[in-house]
N, C-alpha and C positions, 0 to 999 in steps of 0.2 A: 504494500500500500504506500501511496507518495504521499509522505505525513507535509508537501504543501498544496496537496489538492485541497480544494473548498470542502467543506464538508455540509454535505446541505440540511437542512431546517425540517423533521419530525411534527407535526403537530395533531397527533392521534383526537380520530372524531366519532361519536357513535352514531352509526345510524339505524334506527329503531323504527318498529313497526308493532303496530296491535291491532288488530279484527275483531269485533266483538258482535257479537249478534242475540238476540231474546225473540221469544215466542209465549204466548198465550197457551197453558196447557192445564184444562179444567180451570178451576178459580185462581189461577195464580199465573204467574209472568216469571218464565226460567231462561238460563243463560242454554244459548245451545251452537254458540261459535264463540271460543276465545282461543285466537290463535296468536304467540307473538312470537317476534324477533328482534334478539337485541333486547339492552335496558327498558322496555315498557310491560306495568305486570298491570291485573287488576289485585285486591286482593278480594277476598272470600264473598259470594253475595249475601246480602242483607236483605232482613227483611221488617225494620224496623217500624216501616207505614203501611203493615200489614201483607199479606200474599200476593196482591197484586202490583204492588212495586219493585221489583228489583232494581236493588241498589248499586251499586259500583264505585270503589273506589279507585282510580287510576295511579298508579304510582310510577316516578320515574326515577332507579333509583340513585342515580348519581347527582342527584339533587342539584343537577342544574343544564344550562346549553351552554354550551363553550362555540367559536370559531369551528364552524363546518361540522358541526351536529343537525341529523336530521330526523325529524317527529314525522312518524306519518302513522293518525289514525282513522279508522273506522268504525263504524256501529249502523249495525241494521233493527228495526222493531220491526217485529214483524205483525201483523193485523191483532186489533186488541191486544196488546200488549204492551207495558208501560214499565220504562227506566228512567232510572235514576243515576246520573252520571255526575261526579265531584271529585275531587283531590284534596291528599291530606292536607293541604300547606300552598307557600306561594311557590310558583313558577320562575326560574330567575335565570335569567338572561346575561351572561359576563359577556365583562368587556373582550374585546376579541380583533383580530387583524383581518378575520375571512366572514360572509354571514354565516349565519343558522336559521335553521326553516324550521318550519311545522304546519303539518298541510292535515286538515282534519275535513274529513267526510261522513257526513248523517242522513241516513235514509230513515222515513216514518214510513209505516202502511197505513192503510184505511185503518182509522177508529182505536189506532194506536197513539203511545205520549211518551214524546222525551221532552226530559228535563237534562239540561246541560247545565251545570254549575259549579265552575271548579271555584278556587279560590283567586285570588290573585295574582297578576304576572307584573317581576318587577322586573325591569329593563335598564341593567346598569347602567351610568353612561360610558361609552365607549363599544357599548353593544354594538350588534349589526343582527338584529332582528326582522325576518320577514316570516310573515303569518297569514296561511291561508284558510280560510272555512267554506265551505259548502253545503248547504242544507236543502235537499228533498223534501216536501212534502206532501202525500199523495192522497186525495180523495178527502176526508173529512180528519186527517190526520192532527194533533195539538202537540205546540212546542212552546215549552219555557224556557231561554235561552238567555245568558247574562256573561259578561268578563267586564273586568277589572284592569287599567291598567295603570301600574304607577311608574312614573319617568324618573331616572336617581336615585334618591333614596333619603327621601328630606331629613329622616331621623339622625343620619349621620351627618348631615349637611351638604351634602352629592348633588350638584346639579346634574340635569342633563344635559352636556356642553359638548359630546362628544358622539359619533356613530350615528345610526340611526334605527329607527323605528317604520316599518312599514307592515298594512294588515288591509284584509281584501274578506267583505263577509260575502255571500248574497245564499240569499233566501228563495226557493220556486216553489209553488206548489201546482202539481200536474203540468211542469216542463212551463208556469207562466210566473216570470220573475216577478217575486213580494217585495222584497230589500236588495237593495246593491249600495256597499261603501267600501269605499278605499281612502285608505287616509299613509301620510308618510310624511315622516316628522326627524327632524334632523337636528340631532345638538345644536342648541344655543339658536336653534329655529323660532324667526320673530314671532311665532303661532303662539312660544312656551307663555308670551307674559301679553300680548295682545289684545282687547277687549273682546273682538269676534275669535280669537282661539282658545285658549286655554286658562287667560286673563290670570298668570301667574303662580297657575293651584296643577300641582304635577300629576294628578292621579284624576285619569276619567273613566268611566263606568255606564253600561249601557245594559238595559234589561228589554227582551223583546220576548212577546207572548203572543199567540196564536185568540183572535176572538176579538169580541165587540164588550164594551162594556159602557156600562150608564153614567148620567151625568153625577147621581149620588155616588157613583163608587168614584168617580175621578175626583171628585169634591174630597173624597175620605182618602185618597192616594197620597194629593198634592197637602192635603194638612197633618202629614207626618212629620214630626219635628226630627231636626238631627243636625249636623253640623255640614252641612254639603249643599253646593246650589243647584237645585235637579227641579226639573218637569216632569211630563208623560203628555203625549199624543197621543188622537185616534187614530191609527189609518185603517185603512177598508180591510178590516180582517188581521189587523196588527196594530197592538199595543206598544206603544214605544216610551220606553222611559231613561232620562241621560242626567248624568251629574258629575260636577267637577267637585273636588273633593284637595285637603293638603294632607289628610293621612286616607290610606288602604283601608283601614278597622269604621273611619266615617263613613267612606263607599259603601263597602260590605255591608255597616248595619243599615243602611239608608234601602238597599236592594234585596236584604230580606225581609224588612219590614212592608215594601212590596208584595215583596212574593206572599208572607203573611193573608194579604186581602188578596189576591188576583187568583193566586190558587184554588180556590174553593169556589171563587166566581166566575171564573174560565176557564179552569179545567177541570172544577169539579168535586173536586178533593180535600178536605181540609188538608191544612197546611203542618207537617211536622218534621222540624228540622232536623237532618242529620247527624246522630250523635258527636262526628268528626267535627262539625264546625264549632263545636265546644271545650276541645281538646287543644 
């Protein structure tokens, strides 16, 4: 070996894969595809809001993305059947020289319900974050769907001055687009402190729900007290709720306090938290 050859630069990345699927079998909702690869597990189904919820906790376990790590998951519901998808903790995104992806895919059937709610995803700065979602929904299928996102890390004084951030949702149901946003956001981006962006609060939050709901329930929505400046819209078949927030913990409780009312009113169910978001 010629000890003045260059020696070149290592930088080992995981790329990870999970499938997950559920099915209606008699009164209850069971897992009947979990297939991974790579760092992505669920752990043990729950069944903590009774037989017809299946719960899921997603774990990823090197408790972070680093430069050139890649997420890609899926889940299918199959007809009448209802999941419950969360993670233990938050999502955290390092700083990094190369991106990191994470590309997630959700199909509902008819008369089927996913709820998508992990915790929060913090995005250090120097990150290089890009995040993709896609969501099916087919026939009279219902979705509760929310994330979290905080930029730096205000608790330790971290702005986000550095990398970037970019995320792509969209929503169809029977192949006819309900939501499309793209957003992409770049350290020390005039958006962070702006008054039509971010207006200086690192952490925003978005809750979207499948349904229509009344002027008395949006009345009882928007008079939740909490520390974060948020709304909620009608649209034709989607409930939309947004809030800028300076800590993750205001977010989070501002959008289960949400879910609290919405749940039971649109999809049906009363509302019972998972015991993880306690922990």
């Amino acid at each position: 070996m010629n000890a003045s050859a260059p020696t070149a630069l290592f930088t080992p990345s995981w790329h990870a894969r999970l499938e997950l699927g559920y099915a209606r079998v008699a009164d209850s909702t069971r897992p009947v595809l979990r297939r991974h690869l790579g760092p992505l597990r669920v752990q043990k189904h729950l069944y903590g809001d009774g037989p017809q919820v299946c719960q899921h906790i997603i774990v990823h376990p090197p408790g972070g993305i680093a430069g050139g790590d890649r997420l890609d998951i899926s889940a299918t519901v199959g007809e009448q059947a209802w999941a419950q998808l969360t993670s233990p903790g938050a999502a955290k995104w390092y700083h990094a020289s190369s991106p990191a992806f994470q590309q997630i895919q959700l199909r509902v059937a008819p008369g089927a319900t996913l709820e998508w709610l992990p915790q929060e995803t913090i995005i250090y700065s120097g990150a290089r974050a890009e995040l993709s979602t896609a969501i099916e929904l087919q026939g009279d299928a219902r979705l509760c769907y929310w994330d979290m996102i905080a930029l730096g890390r205000p608790a330790s004084g971290e702005r986000f001055n550095q990398g970037h951030f970019q995320s792509r949702l969209d929503i169809r149901r029977d192949g006819q687009l309900l939501w499309h946003e793209r957003q992409r956001i770049l350290g020390d981006d005039g958006l962070l402190d702006a008054s039509i962006g971010l207006a200086g609060q690192p952490v925003f939050a978005t809750l979207l729900v499948s349904g229509e709901m009344d002027s008395a329930l949006l009345e009882r929505c928007r008079s939740i007290p909490g520390r974060v400046r948020g709304d909620l819209s009608q649209l034709p078949g989607l409930v939309v709720a947004r809030c800028l927030a300076h800590e993750a913990l205001h977010a989070r409780a501002w959008l289960i306090e949400l879910w609290r009312l919405l749940r039971p009113a649109l999809l049906g169910r009363a509302a019972v938290p998972p015991r993880i978001w306690s922990t």
